[in-house]
C-alpha positions in Angstrom: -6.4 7.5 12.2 -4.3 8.0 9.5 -5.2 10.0 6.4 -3.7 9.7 2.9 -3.3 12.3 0.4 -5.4 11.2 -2.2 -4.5 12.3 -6.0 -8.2 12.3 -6.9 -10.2 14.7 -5.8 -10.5 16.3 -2.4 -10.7 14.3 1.0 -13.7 16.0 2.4 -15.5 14.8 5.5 -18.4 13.0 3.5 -18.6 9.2 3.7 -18.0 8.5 -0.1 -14.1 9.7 0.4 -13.4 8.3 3.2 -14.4 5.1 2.3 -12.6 5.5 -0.9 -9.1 6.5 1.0 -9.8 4.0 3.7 -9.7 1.1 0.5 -6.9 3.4 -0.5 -5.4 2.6 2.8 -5.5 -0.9 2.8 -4.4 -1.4 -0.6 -1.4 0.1 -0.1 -1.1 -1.6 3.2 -1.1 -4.9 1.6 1.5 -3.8 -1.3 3.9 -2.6 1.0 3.0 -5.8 3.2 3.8 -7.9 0.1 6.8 -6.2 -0.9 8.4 -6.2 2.2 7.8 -9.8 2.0 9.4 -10.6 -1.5 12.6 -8.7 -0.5 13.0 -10.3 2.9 13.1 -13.4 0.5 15.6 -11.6 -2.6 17.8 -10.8 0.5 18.0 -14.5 2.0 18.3 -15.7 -1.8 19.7 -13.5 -3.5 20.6 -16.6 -6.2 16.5 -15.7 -7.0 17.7 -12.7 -8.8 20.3 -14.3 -11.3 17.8 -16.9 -12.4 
């Protein structure tokens, strides 16, 4: 399992932080996810850009 750094507070072993950095997890899971996605798109079109 992976573990974030979190830049609140410390990741300790009780259940409130690590459901906090698991959200963390996903949430950046799902930006890079989306990201990924918008410049697969930029790079087929890059006309998008000059719009």
């Amino acid at each position: 399992m992976r573990t974030w750094r979190i830049p609140w507070g410390h990741t300790k072993d009780c259940l409130f932080s690590r459901e906090r950095s698991l959200l963390f997890d996903q949430t950046l899971h799902r930006l890079s996810a989306s990201h990924i996605f918008l410049i697969s798109i930029l790079v087929r079109n890059p006309d998008m850009l000059i719009e």
